[in-house]
N, C-alpha and C positions, 0 to 999 in steps of 0.2 A: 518596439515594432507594433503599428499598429495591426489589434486583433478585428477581422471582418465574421460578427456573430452572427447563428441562425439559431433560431428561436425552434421548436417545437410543439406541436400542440400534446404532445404525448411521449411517454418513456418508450424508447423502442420495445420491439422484440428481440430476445437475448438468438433463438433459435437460428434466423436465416443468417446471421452474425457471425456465428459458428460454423454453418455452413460456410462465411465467404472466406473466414480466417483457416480454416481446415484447407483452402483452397490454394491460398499465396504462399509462396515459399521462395519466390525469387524480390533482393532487393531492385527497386526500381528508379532510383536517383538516389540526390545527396541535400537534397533541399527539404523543408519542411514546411508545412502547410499555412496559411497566414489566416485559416478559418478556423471557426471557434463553435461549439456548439452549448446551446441554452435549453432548461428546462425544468417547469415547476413540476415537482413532486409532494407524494406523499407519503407520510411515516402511517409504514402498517403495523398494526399495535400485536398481532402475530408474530409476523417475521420478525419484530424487533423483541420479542421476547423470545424466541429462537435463538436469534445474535449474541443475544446476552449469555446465553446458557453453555452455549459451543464455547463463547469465548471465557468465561468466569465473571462475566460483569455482575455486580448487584442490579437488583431492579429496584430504580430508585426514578425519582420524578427527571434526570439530566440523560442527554444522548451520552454511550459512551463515546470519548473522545476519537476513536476510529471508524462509527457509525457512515458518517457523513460518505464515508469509502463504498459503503453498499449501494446508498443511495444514487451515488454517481457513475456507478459501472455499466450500465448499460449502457449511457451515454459515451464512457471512455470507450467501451468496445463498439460505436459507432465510428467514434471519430480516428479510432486506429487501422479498420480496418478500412475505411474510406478508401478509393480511386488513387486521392491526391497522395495517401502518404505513405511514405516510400519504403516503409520497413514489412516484413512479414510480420505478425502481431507472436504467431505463437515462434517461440526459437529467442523474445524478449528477454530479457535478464535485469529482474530489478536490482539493482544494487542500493538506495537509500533512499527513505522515507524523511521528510518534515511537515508535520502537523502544527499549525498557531490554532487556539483555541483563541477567538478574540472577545467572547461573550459567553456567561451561562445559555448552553444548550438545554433548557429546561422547556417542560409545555408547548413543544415546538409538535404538528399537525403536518404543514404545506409549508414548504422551501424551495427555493431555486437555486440549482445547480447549474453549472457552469465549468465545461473544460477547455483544455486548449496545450498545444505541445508548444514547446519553444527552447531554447538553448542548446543547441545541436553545437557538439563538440568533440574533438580528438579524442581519441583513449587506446591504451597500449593493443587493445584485442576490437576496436574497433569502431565505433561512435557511441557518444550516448547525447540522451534526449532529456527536457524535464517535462514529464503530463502533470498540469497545474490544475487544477479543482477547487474551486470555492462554493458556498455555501451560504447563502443569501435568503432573510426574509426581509419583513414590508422596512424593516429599520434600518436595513445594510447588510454589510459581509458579517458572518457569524461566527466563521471556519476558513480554512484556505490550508489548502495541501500541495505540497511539490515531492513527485515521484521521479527520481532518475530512474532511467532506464536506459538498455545497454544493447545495441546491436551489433553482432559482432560480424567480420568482415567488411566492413563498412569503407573505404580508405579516403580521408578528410587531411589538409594541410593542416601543418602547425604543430605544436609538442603539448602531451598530456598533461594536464593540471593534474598534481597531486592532493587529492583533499580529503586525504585518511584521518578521522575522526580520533585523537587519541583524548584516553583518562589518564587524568590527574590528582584525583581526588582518592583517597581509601574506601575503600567497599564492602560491604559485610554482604554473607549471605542472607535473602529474607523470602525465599519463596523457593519449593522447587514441586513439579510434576513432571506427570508423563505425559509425553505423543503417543494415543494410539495409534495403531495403524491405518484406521478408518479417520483420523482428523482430516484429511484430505480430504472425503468424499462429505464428513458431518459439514464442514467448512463450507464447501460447494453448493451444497442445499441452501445455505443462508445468506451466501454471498453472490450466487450465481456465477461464480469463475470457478467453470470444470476445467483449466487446465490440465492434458493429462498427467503432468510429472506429478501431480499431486495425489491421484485417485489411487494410483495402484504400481505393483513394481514391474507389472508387463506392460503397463500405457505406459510407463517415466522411463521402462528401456530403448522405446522406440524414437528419445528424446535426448540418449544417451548415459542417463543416469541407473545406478544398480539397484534402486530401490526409491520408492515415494517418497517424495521431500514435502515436509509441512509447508504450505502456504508462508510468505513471510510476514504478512500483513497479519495473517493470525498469530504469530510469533508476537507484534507488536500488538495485538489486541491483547493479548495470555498477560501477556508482562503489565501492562497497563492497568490493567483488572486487577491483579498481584500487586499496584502500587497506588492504589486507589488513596489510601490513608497516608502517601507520601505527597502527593502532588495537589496544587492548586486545580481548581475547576474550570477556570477561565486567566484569560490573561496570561498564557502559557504556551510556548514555543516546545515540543519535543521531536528532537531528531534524532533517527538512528541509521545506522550502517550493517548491510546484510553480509554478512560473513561466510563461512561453510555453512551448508544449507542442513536443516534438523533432518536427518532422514527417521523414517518412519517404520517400526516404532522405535523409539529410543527416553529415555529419562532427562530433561536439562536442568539447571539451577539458574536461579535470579540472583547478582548477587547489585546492590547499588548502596549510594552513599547514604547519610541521614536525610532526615525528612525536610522538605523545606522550597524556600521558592527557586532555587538551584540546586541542579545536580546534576550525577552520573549514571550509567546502568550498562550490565553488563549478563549475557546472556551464555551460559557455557555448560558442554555436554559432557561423556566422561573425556578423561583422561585430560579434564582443563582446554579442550576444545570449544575454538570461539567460535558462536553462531550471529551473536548481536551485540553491537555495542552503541550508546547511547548517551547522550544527556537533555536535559530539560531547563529552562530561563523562561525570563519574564518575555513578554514579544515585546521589542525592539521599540 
């Protein structure tokens, strides 16, 4: 399908955004939008040492491979909360992340960002969507990410694809910390998504939930950071699947396979409860 793109001369404002998604709470069709939004950015050498900190990155000369996520949010919370598209933004439910690293993210300044929704589909609790995100400077695509997301009551024809990520590989334990209780709000500072299920356990009841759930992106940042010395830097594909969600505060463990240009990963809290499961390959 072809995508119809608009360019921007500038990264929104996160504030009135917030305002319009605090607003919608009814779905409004079943189609999805055929517009795309564009926009060069830049890495502020600040925030991106905030980033790192919240999440465990080293600071070292490359973006972490989750980065590119910050850069493009304001733009994704444009184009979600847009007129055309038909979902309420907050009440979303991400269910699984893929990141391709297609290039060392090194030295990188000004980027162009780039989102877009597409593949609107059946699912047992309602529709889901994928928000696609790439990451472009003067040479090409650098990055490119696909977020499914899940609206629930949605009613779409047709029968649910099943695409439960299972391991196969042996896994050893190699990392484990804790969620404080406050990840949610350190998170929010650096990422600019205050969602409230994340800040606190009186905003995430009003959302349903008994207490603040860690971010899952930060989940995916934690673990990443934690496998630094396992994964290639470029030319790498990793996807993972959000499982029960970290509520806050709580202890998880990393457990994944050996080191190398494939693999497994596996995120689990006590009592062997799965929050995330993953693996990593060459892109395609």
């Amino acid at each position: 399908m072809r995508t119809d793109w608009h360019t921007l001369d500038r990264e929104p404002s996160l504030a009135p955004l917030y305002g319009k998604a605090a607003t919608r709470r009814k779905i409004t069709g079943t189609a999805l939008p055929v517009s795309g939004l564009r926009c060069w950015v830049d890495v502020d050498p600040q925030r991106l040492a905030a980033y790192r900190k919240v999440c465990g990155f080293a600071d070292n000369s490359l973006l972490p491979p989750t980065y590119p996520h910050i850069l493009a949010f304001a733009l994704q919370m444009q184009l979600l909360t847009a007129k055309e598209f038909p979902f309420p933004l907050l009440g979303l439910i991400h269910l699984s992340n893929r990141i391709r690293v297609l290039r060392p993210m090194g030295g990188l300044n000004r980027a162009r960002v780039s989102v877009k929704v597409q593949n609107l589909q059946p699912h047992a609790k309602g529709a889901t969507f994928d928000l696609v995100t790439t990451l472009d400077d003067q040479l090409g695509t650098l990055w490119e990410a696909q977020s499914q997301m899940l609206c629930r009551g949605v009613k779409l024809e047709g029968e649910p694809v099943d695409d439960t990520l299972a391991l196969n590989q042996p896994l050893t334990q190699v990392a484990q910390w804790k969620a404080p209780s406050d990840i949610g709000r350190q998170y929010a500072r650096v990422s600019g998504d205050y969602n409230p299920i994340h800040l606190s356990a009186a905003s995430a009841k009003l959302f349903g939930f008994p207490s603040a759930i860690a971010h899952g992106l930060w989940n995916k940042a934690r673990t990443l950071a934690a496998l630094a010395d396992h994964l290639p830097t470029a030319n790498i594909e990793i996807a993972v699947q959000f499982k029960k969600p970290v509520r806050l505060p709580s202890e998880v463990a990393l457990l994944a396979s050996a080191a190398g240009l494939a693999g497994e990963l596996q995120l689990i809290g006590a009592g062997d409860l799965e929050h995330m499961v993953g693996h990593w390959r060459p892109v395609a």
